[in-house]
N, C-alpha and C positions, 0 to 999 in steps of 0.2 A: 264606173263611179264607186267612191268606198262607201259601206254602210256608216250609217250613225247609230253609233249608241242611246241607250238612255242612260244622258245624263244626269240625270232627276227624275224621282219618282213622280208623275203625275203630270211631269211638265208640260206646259201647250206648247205649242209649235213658234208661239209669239214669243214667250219665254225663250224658247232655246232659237230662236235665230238671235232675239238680243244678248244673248249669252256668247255666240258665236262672233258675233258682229264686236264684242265689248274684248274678245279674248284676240280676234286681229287686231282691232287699236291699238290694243297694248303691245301687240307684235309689230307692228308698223313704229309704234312711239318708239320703244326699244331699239329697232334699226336704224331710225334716224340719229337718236343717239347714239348710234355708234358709226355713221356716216359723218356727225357734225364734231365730235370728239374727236374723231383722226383728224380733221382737219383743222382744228385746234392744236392740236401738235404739230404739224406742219407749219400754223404759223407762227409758232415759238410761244405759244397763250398757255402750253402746258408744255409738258416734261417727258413724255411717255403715256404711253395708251393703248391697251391689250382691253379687246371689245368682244362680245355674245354675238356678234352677228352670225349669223345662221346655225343657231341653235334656238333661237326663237320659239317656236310651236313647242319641241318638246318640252320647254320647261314651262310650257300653257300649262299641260298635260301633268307632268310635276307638281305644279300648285294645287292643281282640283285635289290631290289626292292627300297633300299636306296641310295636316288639322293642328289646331294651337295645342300648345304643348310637344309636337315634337321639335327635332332637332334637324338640323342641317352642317352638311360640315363638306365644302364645294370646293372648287378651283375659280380662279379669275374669271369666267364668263357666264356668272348666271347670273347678269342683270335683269335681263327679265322673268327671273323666277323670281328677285327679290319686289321685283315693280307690281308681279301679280299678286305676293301678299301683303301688300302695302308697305312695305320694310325700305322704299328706295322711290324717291320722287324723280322725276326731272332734272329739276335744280339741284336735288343731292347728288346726283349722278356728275351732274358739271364741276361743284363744289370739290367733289373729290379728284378730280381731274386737274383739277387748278392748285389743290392744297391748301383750302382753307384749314386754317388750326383753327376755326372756331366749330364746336362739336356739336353747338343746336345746328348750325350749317350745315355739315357737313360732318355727321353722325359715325360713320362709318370706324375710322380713328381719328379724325380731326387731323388730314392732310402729313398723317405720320406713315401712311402705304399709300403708293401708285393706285388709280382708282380701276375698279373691277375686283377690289375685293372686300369684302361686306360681314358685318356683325350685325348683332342685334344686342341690344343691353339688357342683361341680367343684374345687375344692381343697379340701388339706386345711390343718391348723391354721400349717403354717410357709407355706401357699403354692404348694405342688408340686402337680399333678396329681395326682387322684385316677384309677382306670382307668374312663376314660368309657365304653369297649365292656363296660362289665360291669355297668353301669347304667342305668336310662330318666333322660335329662334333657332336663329345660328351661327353657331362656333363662329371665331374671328377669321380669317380664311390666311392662307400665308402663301406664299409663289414658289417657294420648291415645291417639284416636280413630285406627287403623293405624298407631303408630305403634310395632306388631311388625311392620308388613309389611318394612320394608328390611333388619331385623337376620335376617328368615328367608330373604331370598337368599343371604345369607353363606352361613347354617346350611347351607346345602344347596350353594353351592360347595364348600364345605369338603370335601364328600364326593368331587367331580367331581375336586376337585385332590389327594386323597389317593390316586382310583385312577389319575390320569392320570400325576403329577410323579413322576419317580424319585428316589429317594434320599434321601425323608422318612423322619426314624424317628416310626412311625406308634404306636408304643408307647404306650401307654395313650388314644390319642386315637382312631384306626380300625381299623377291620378292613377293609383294601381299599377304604372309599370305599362300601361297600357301607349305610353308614345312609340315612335318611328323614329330612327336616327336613318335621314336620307343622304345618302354621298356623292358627289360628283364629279369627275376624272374624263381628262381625255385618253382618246386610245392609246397616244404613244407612250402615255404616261403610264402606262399598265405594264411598261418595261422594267419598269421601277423594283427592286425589292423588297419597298416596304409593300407593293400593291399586293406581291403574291403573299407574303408577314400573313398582311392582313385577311387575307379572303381566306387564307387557310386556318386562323384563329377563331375568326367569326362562325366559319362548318362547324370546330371543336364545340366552340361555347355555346351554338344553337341561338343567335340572339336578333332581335328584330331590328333588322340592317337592310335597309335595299340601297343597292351602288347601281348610278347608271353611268354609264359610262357614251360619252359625246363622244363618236366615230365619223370623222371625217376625213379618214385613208391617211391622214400627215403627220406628222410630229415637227415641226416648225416647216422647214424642207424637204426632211427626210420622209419618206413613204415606205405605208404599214408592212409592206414585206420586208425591208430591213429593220423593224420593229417586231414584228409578233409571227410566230409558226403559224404555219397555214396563211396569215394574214387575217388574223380571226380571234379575236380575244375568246367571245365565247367558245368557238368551235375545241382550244386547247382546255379550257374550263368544263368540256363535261362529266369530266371525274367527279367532277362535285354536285353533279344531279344529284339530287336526292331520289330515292326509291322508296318502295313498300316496306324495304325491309332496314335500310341504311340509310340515318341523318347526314343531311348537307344541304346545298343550296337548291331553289327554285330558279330556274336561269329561264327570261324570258326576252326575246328577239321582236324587234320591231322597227319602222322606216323611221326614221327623222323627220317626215314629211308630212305623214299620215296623220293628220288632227285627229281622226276620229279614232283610229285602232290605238293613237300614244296614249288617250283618254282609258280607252281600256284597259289597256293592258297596267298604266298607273293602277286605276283600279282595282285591278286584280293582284298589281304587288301589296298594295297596301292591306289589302283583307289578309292575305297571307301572311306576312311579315307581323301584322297587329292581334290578327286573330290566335296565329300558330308560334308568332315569336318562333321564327325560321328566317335565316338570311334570302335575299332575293337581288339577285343580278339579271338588270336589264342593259340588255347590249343595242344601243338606238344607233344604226346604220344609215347609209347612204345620208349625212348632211355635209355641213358644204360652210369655206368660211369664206366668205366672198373680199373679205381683204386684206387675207392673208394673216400670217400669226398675230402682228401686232407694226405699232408704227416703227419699227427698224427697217423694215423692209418691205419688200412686194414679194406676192406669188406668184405674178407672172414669170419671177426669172428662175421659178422651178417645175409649174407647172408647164403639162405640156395644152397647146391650143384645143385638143381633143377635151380633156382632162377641164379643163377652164369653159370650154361650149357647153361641158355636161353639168357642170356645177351652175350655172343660168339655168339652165332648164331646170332645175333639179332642187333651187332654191328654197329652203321650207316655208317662208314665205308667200314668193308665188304661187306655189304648188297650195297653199289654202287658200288665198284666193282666187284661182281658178275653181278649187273644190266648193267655194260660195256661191258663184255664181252658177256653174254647173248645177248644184242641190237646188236651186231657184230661194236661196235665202237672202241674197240683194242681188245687184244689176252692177254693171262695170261701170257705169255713172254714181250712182250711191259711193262704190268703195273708194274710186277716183275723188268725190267729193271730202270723203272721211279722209285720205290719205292726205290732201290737201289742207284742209285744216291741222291736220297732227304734226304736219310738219311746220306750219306757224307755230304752234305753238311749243313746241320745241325749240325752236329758235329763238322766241319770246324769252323762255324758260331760261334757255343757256346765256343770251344778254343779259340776263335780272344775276344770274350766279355770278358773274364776271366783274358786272359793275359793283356786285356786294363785295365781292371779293376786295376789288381795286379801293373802295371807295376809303379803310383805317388807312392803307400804306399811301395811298395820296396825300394823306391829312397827316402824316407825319413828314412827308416830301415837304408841305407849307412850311409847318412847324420849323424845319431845319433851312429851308429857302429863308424865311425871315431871321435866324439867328443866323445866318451866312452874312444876312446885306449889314447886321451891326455889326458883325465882324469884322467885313469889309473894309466899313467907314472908321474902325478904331486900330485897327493892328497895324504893323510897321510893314507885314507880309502880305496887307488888303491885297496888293495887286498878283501876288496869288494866288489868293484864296479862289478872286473872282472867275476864273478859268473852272474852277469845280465847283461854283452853283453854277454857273451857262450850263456847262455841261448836266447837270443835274436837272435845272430846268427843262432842257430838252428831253427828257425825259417822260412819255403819255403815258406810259403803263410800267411805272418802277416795281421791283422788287424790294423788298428788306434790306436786299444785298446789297442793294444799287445806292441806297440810301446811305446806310451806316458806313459804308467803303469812305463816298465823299465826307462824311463828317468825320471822319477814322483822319483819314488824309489830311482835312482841313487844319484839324488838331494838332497837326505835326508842326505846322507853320507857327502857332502861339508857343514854341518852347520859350519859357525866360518873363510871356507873360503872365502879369497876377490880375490883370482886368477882371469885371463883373461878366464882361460879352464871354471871354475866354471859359471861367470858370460855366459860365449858364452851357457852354457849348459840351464842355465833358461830362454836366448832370444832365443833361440832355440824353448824350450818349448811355449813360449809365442808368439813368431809368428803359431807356430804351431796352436794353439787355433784363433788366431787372422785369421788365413787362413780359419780353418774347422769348424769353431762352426760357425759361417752362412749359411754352408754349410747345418746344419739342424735346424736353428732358425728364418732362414730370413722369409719374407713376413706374419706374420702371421698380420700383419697390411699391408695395401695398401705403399709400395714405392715410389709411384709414385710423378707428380707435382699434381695429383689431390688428396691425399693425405686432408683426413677435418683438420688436425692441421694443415693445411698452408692456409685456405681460413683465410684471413682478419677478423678484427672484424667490424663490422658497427654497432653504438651505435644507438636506436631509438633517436627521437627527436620529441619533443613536441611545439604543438600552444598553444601560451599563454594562451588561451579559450579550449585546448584539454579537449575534453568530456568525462567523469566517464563513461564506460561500464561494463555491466559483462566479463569476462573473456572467455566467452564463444564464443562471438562477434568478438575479436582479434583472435583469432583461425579459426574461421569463414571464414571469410574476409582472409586472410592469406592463406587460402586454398583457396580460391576463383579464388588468384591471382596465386598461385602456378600452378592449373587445368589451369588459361588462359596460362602460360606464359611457361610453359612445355606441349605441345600438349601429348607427351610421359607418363605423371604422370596419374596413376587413383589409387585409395583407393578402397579396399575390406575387407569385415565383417561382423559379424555379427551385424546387426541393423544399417550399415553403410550408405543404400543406400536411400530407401524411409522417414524414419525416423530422415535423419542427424545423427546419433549415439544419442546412448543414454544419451549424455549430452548435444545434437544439437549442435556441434562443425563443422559439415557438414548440416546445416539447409539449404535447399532449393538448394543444389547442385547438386541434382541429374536430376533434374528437369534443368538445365540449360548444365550440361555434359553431359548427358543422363546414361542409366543405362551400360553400361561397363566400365565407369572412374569410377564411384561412384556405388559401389554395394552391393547388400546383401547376403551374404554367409551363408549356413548352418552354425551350431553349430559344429566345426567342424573344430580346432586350428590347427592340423598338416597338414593339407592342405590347409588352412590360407596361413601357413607360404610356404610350398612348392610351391602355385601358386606364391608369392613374388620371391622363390629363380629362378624358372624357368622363368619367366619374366625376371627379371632382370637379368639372365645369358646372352638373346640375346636382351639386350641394354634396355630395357624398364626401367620404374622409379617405378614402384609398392611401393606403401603403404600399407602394410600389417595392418590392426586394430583389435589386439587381445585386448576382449572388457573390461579387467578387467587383472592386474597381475597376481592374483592368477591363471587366465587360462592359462597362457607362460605357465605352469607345463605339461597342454597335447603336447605342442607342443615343450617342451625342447630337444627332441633327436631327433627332425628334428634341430632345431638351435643351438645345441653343435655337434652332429657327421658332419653336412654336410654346415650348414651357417659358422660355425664362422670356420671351418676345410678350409672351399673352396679355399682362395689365397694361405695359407701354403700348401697346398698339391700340389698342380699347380705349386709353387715357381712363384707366380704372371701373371699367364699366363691365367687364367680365374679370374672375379670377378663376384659377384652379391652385387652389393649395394642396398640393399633392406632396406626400413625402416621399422621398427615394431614399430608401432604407438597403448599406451597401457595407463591404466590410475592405480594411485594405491595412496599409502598414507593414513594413519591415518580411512584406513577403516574399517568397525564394523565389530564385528561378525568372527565364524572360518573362513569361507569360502571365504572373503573377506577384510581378513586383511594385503594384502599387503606385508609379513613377511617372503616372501622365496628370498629376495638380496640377502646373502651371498649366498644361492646355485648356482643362477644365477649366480652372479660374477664371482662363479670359475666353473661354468661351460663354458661359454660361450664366452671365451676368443680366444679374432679375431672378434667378435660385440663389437660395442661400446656401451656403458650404459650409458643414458645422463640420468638426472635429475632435469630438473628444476624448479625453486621454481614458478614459474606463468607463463600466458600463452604467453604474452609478450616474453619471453626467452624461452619459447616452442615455438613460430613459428619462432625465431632466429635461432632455431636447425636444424627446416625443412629446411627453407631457405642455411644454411649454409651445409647441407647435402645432397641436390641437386643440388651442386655446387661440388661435389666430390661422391668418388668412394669405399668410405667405406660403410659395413652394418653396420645398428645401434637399438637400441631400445632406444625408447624414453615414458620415465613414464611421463606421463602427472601430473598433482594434483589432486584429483578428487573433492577434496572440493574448487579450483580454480575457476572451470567455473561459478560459481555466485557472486565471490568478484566480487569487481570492481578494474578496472584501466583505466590509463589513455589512450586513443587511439592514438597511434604514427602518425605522418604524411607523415612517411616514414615507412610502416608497411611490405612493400615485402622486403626492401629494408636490412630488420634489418640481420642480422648476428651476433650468439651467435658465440663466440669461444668454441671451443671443448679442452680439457685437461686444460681450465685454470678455475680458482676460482677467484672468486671476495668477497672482502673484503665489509662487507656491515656497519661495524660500525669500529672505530679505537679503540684501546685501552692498557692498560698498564699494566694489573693485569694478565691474562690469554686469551687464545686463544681459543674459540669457535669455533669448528668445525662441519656443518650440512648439511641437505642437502633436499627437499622435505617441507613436510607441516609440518615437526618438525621446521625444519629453522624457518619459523613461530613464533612459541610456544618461541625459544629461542632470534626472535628479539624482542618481545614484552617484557621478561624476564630480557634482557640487560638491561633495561630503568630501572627495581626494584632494582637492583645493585647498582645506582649511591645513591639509599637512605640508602647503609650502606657503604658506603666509596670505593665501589668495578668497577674499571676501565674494562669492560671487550672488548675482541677485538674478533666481528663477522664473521665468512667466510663461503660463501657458496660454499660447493664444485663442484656445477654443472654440473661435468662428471666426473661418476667413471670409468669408461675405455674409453680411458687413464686419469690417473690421474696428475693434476697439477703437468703439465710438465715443468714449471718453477720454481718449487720448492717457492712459494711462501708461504705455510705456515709453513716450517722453517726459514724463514727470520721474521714471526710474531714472532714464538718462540725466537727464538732470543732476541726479543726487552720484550717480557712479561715473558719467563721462565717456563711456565705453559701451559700446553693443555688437553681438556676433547673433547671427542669426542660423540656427542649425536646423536642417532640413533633411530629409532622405528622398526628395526631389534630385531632377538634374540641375545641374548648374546652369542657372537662368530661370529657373521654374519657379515654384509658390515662393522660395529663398529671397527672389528676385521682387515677387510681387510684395513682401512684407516689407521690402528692406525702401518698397517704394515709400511703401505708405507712409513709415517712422519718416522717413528724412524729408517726404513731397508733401507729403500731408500732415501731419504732427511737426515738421519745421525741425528733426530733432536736431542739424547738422549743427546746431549754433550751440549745444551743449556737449562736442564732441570734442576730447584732446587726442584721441587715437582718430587712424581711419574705421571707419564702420566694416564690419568683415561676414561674411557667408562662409559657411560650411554647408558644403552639399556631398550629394553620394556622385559617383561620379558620372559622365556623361552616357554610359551604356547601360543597360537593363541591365539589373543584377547579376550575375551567374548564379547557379543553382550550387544549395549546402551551405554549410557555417562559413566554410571557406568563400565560398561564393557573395556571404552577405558582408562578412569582414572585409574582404577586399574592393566593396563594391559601394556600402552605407556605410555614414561615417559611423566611427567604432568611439567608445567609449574611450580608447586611449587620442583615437583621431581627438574627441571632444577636449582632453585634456591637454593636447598638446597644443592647437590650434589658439585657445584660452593662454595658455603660456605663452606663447610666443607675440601675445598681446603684449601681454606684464613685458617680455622681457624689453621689448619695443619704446616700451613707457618708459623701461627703468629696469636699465642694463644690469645694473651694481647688485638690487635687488632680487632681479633674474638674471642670473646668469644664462647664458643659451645650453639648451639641452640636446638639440642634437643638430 
């Protein structure tokens, strides 16, 4: 028999059998939901269903040790850790199963992720902070495979920089630094590269982190020996023991089974990890998923009958109630009694979600059944129409889909007429959309009033005598003031800290913030970025410096699946505004040519994409960015930081607007559009134009997400008739994405006498040298000729051809 701990100081025997007795409920309640969930997708009531069964007990165990104000940051199956800290009912459990978009429902994201994965709200309705020390949260969870491990380094610096940094106000966000960021991962998922990113960051930074990690021998089919050396997460992780004399991790081993020792040993991470601010990894063995990964499939057709007879026995479930009755704290009559009940009411539970669920899309089913029958009775096509309400009618449990399809349909049949029935039928439709298409489109940008398209512009301003600097100096200084003026802002990167980064845009600041505002990071983007998102998820201001664009590429499935996902999947109820601060442009060579925009664009959508042409309107960006509650990445220039400019007099003060462009030359022939250190190439270019009769009209785009949201360069169009878009992307890339927007979006094709045209660099990575970037990004003479062969097009007589 196993011993029991004390779980509480003092407690009577009657306390802790009811403590025990209340901690299987919840474990019994838990598995049935996730017995009556599968079969909910089976019969077509839901979509998909990846369920906690038999990880149950341990995340009893889990809960006891997790105190409000920490963090959590998990994978798909820790419903019942959220059910033990009250964070996940019943019915929310079904709700999300089913896809409720309504969020008091179905809390979670309001049916915008598969259920089995779980948040907790950090703001409230306008956006502000809600008091995070007075609550259990955590992180919104995502279903690539570790791809919580980088966001829970954050999680848990967060806490290291609340006790360390003086003169946060830590007001709803800490209590000293003193929370837990707890993580959760299966075994096979530790295959992963962001898992080992992360455990090896976490050793570095010392920070109060415990990861457990749910070992159940599988990774869907596949079994842990084709997964992990030895077959043993921990056993290849003891390099990271910590010792007497060298920092690292506390790695502690326990059964999946054991109620009383998982109690412990939680226990004992959390003193640890809170006391010492030391990472701690628990490797919890021998559990068991008894229905296999999820509803695609069975485990029968991989496991073997051995393998399957052992996982019954071995169930963590029964294995605590065996250990109940054995400790003489109920009778197999009691538990049978309790078991019986929780499964009514489970069931209760999951009819009451279903019918909530059913009950708006029925009532619009009515709604459109009745504008069918006057349909019916008045159109020339009545007879039919009436084959698709029957059909509709027939219908017990519609969908949205099911719904709008027939009225979509229906609507086909009135072309020609102008009836009242007709028209009620397509405002019908069109509130319809107008009601539910936010329902899953909303917040993938910030909502709110802090919202970066609403901060103001503030133009620099210059003394008559303002000093020529390099570019390097304004950024500088600019950061200087930022570190004074937000106690909460620090930057991390590689070459960030001692060195000021490698263009000294951070010279000498480390040295005056000390090394946690300003520091130096491994080589080592996806956790770059993940220490940014988990900061910034409990209020911090993290500037993340990924040291070169071409490196976003290690860290893009941390900043497409979980940064730019974070507000859309919350429906605005978590943010992290995180800046990614990065440098790119007209740079030599494969490896450093700056030339994956378009991937980023369309990946990364919910980050903003600033671009600006100097550094001047780069520290307008930052400024204007930490004045609001969006994430963003900001490409720097790279061949910026040694021009010169002028030095503003109000340099903190500047504020770049976000989604607008600015016009940098006027003109009457055609419309330039650019963006970066091409901008450049084509303002100096404009000037060669006026010596063959050609008026051109310059705009730099300044932020491709969002994009010139005033529609300002169809109003150029407008006046010139002509637009070329120059990019030092490849052909199809950001070129492609701007030339959408002007003609899909802005409508500009109705003001066009030319074809609209692109200039891009060409479809290979640069070669490396002068030679290499002339023959590769369009050239200043490219720009002029391209722009010619416009004119000549237009107006042969005028332009003669040149070559």
């Amino acid at each position: 028999m196993q011993t029991i701990p004390d779980l509480k100081n003092n407690i009577s025997f009657e306390d802790f059998k009811t403590e025990v007795l209340n901690d299987y409920s919840l474990a019994v309640k838990s598995r049935e939901c996730s017995l009556l969930g599968r079969r909910e997708v089976l019969t077509g009531k839901a979509k998909f269903g990846i369920f906690g069964d038999g990880k149950e007990v341990p995340q009893l165990a889990l809960a006891k040790a997790f105190l409000k104000g920490d963090w959590r940051s998990g994978y798909y199956r820790d419903q019942t850790f959220m059910m033990a800290i009250g964070e996940l009912s019943v019915e929310q459990f079904f709700a999300g199963l089913y896809a409720n978009t309504n969020l008091e429902l179905e809390p979670m994201s309001a049916g915008r992720q598969m259920g089995g994965h779980f948040t907790t709200h950090s703001l409230d309705d306008n956006g502000n902070w809600k008091d995070l020390t007075k609550q259990y949260n955590s992180s919104a969870d995502i279903s690539p495979t570790a791809g919580q491990m980088p966001r829970l380094l954050g999680l848990a610096q967060a806490s290291k920089i609340f006790k360390q940094v003086e003169g946060i106000d830590t007001t709803n966000l800490s209590n000293n630094g003193n929370e837990i960021a707890w993580g959760t991962i299966g075994n096979a998922s530790t295959s992963e590269g962001l898992f080992f990113e992360t455990i090896n960051a976490a050793g570095v930074l010392q920070v109060p982190m415990v990861i457990s990690i749910w070992d159940d021998d599988y990774g869907i089919s596949v079994h842990a020996k084709h997964q992990t050396t030895k077959e043993n997460i921990s056993e290849i992780l003891k390099g990271f023991q910590r010792d007497n004399e060298l920092k690292g991790y506390e790695i502690l081993r326990v059964k999946g089974w054991d109620y009383a020792n998982l109690i412990e040993t939680y226990q004992e991470a959390s003193s640890i990890a809170r006391e010492e601010h030391v990472p701690v990894l628990i490797h919890v063995t021998e559990l068991t998923q008894p229905q296999g990964h999820s509803t695609s499939g069975s485990h029968e057709r991989y496991k073997s009958p051995e393998r399957l007879e052992w996982e019954n026995k071995h169930d963590c479930n029964l294995k605590m109630r065996k250990w109940i009755i054995e400790s003489g704290i109920a009778t197999n009559e009691t538990l049978t009694e309790i078991e019986r009940n929780l499964k009514k009411e489970v069931r209760e539970a999951k009819k009451n979600a279903w019918t909530t669920f059913l009950k708006p899309i029925q009532k619009e089913q009515q709604e459109l059944i009745s504008i069918l029958s006057s349909l019916i009775a008045s159109s020339a096509n009545g007879v039919f129409i009436k084959p698709l309400q029957e059909k509709l009618l027939a219908i017990d449990e519609p969908t949205r889909r099911d719904i709008l399809s027939y009225a979509r349909k229906a609507l086909r049949y009135t072309l020609g007429d102008t009836s009242e029935t007709k028209q009620e039928l397509a405002n019908w439709i069109n509130n319809i959309f107008d009601k539910v298409q936010p329902k899953f489109s909303s917040h993938l940008y910030s909502e709110t009033e802090k919202s970066s398209v609403l901060v103001d512009e503030v133009k620099p301003s210059y003394d008559n005598d303002a000093i020529q600097v390099d570019g390097r100096i304004i950024i500088r200084d600019n950061f200087d003031a930022i570190f004074k003026n937000y106690p909460e802002a620090l930057v991390f990167g590689e070459d960030s800290g001692n060195i000021g980064d490698v263009n000294q845009g951070l010279e000498g600041l480390q040295e005056k913030y000390g090394e946690l505002r300003v520091a130096d990071a491994g080589i080592r983007e996806a956790t770059i970025i993940g220490q940014g998102i988990g900061m910034a998820l409990r209020g911090l201001r993290p500037i993340a410096e990924i040291q070169y664009l071409d490196y976003i590429l290690y860290a893009l499935q941390v900043i497409s699946d979980d940064l730019a996902t974070l507000q859309y999947r919350t429906k605005g109820k978590q943010k992290a505004p995180l800046i990614i601060r990065t440098r790119g442009h007209r740079l030599e060579g494969i490896w450093h040519s700056g030339s994956q925009m378009g991937g980023i664009l369309n990946l990364i959508r919910g980050v903003q994409i600033l671009v600006p042409r100097n550094m001047t309107k780069a520290a307008g960006f930052y400024n204007t960015l930490l004045q609001s509650d969006n994430p963003a990445l900001v490409v720097e220039c790279l061949n910026g930081y040694r021009l010169k400019e002028r030095m503003p007099n109000n340099l903190s003060d500047i504020k770049t607007p976000i989604g607008v462009v600015e016009t940098l030359k006027t003109g009457s022939d055609i419309t330039l559009v650019s963006y970066g250190s091409t901008l450049r190439i084509v303002e100096q270019t404009a000037k060669e134009f006026l010596s063959v009769g050609i008026d051109v009209e310059v705009i730099d785009v300044q932020s491709l997400l969002p994009f010139d949201i005033n529609h300002d360069i169809v109003k150029s169009i407008a006046k010139t008739n002509r637009v070329m878009v120059i990019d030092e992307d490849v052909p199809g890339g950001a070129s492609a994405y701007i030339l959408n927007e002007i003609l899909n979006t802005q409508k500009a094709f109705q003001y066009l006498d030319s074809e609209p045209k692109t200039l891009t660099a060409k479809a290979h990575r640069p070669a490396y040298g002068n030679d290499g970037d002339y023959f590769s990004k369009p050239s200043a003479e490219d720009i002029f000729e391209a722009v010619y062969d416009v004119m000549h097009e237009a107006n042969p007589e005028d332009y003669p051809k040149l070559r």
